[in-house]
N, C-alpha and C positions, 0 to 999 in steps of 0.2 A: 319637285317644287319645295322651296323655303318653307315653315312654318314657324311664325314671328308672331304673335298676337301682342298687342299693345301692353296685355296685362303681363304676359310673361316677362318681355322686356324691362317692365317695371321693376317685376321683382328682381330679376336678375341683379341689374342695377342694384338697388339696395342692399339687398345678401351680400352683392359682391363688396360693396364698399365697410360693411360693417366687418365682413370676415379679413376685409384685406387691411383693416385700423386694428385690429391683433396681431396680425404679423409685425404689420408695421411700429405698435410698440413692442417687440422683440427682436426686431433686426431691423435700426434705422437705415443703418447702411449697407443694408443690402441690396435694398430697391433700384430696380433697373428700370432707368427711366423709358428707353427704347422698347422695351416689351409690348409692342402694340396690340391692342383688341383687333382681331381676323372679322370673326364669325360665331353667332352661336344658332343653337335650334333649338323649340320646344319641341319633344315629343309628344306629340297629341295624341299618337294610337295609345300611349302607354299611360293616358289617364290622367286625373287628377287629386288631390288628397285636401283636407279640409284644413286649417289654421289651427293649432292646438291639438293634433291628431297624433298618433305614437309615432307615425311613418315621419313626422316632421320635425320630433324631437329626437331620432337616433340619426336621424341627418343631417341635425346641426351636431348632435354627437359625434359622429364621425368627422364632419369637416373640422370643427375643432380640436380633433383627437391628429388628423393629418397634419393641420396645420401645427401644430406641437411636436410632432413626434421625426422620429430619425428616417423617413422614407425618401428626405432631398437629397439624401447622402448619395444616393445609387440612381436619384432621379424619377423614379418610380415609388407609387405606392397603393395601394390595396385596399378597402377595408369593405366588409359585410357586416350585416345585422337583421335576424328574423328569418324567417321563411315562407313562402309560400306566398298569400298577397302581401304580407305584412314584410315582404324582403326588402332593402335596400341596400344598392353598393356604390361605393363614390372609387372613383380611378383619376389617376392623377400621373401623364405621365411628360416629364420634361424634355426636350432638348437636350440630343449627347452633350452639347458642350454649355447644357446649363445647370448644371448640379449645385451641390451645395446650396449657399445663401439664392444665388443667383435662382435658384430652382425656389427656392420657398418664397421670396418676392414675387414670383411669376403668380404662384397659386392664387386663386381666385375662383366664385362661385357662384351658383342658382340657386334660387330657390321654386323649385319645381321639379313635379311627380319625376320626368325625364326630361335630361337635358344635357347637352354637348356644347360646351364651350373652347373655341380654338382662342390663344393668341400667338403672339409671331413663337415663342419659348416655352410652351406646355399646351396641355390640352388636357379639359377635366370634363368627366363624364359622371353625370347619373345616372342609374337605373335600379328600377323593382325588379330585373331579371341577372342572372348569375350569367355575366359579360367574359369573363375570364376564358382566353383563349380564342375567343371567336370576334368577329368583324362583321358589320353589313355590309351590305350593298348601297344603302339607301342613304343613308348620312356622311354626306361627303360635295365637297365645293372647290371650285377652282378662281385664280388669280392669276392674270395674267398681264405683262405691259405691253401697253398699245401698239410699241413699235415692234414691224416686224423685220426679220432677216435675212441679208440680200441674197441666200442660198437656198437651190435648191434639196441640198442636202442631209438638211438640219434633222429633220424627226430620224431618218437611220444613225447620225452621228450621238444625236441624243437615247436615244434607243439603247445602244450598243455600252455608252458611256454608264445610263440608269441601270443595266443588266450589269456590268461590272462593279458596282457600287453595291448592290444587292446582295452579289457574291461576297463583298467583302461583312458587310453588315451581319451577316448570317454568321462568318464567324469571331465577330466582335461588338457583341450586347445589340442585335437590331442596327448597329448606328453607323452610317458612314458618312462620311464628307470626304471630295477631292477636288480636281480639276485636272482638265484637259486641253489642248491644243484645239484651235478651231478655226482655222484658218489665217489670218493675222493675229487674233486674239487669242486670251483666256474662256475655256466657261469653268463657271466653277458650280457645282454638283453637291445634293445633300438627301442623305433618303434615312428615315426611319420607321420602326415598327413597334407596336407598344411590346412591350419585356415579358408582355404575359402569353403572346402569341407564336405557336412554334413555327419553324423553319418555314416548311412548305406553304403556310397558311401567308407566310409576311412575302413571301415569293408571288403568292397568289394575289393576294391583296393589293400589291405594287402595279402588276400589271393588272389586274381589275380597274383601280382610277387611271392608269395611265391613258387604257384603252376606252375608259368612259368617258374622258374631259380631252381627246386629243384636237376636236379641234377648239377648246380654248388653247391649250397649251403649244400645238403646233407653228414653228415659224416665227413667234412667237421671241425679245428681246428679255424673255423673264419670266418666270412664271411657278406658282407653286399650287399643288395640288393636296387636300387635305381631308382624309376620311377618319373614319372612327377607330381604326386600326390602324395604318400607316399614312405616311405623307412624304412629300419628295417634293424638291423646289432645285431653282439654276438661277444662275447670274449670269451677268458678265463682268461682276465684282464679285469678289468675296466678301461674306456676308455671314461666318460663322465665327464663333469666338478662337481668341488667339491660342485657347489651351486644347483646342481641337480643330487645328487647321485642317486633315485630311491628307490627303495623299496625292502625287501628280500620277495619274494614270495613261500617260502616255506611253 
């Protein structure tokens, strides 16, 4: 189940408009207007912290320190501060084919103890706990279009399609995009895994939401799946930027 509290939303909102009017006076032109808000979530097991507390000033710390700094280059980026309850770490990781400007436009934020925010081209994470390397189970949603597929074949085709994409992903930064033949059509294909999670774990992770959202995604004309470690999405258009169109995998 979602956890959305009114106030968190609020804040969200705010942080995010006031951190996203400094990017925006440092790269007018990079803002992409297509970046659409997904989804986000408060973490509520992970607590909360007081207005004017040190947890909430090394956290605008950091987000302004990201937001400035060279981590859109590569699409990813990192930062910690503190230990123990007093820890905080923001993670920031883009879209293969949204780096650069296109990557620092996307960034956006919370304000709150924990909290995940997806949009269509990044996805930014808070947490008091040292995330690096690891994924849940628990934070993670699915998208799907209404219409479904006149075949019965679709989840083994998509299956087989998402497992070769994985393969490729693992050896090129997490990130893959293609497309495949599907009967008259295109589908066109896209999976990645955050940069800080090894092989096995982004393998794991793919099939973890695959097999936990399958019947939103099943049969299904669309559909994208999105955890706190990886995400993977399909068309019947292509839907990823021109400087990483992917591969035909047929």
């Amino acid at each position: 189940m979602y956890y959305s509290s009114p106030t968190c939303f609020v804040l969200i909102t705010i942080f995010a408009v006031v951190v996203t009017q400094l990017i925006f006076m440092r790269t007018v032109s990079s803002l992409n207007m297509t970046n659409a808000y997904l989804n986000h979530k408060c973490l509520a097991n992970q607590g909360k912290y007081k207005p004017g507390s040190w947890y909430e000033k090394k956290l605008q710390s950091i987000i302004v320190s990201i937001g400035s700094g060279d981590g859109f280059t590569l699409g990813y980026d990192m930062m910690a501060l503190g230990k123990d309850s007093d820890y905080v770490a923001v993670t920031n990781q883009c879209r293969g084919d949204s780096n650069g400007s296109m990557c620092r436009s996307c960034f956006a934020t919370a304000i709150a103890r924990g909290a995940i925010i997806w949009y269509d081209q990044c996805t930014l994470q808070i947490s008091p706990f040292d995330t690096q390397g690891k994924f849940d189970k628990d934070n993670d949603f699915c998208m799907s279009n209404k219409k479904k597929m006149n075949v019965d074949s679709f989840g083994e085709k998509w299956m087989t399609f998402l497992d070769n994409l994985v393969g490729i992903a693992l050896k090129d930064h997490l990130y893959a995009a293609g497309d495949t033949r599907f009967g008259t059509k295109k589908l066109y294909g896209m999976v990645q895994c955050r940069l800080d999670i090894y092989n096995n774990s982004c393998r794991e992770c793919v099939g973890h939401i695959a097999v936990k959202f399958q019947d939103c995604w099943h049969g299904k004309q669309g559909a994208r799946v999105l955890g706190s470690g990886c995400n993977f999405r399909y068309e019947l258009y292509p839907f990823v930027g021109s400087n990483k169109r992917g591969r035909n995998l047929n």
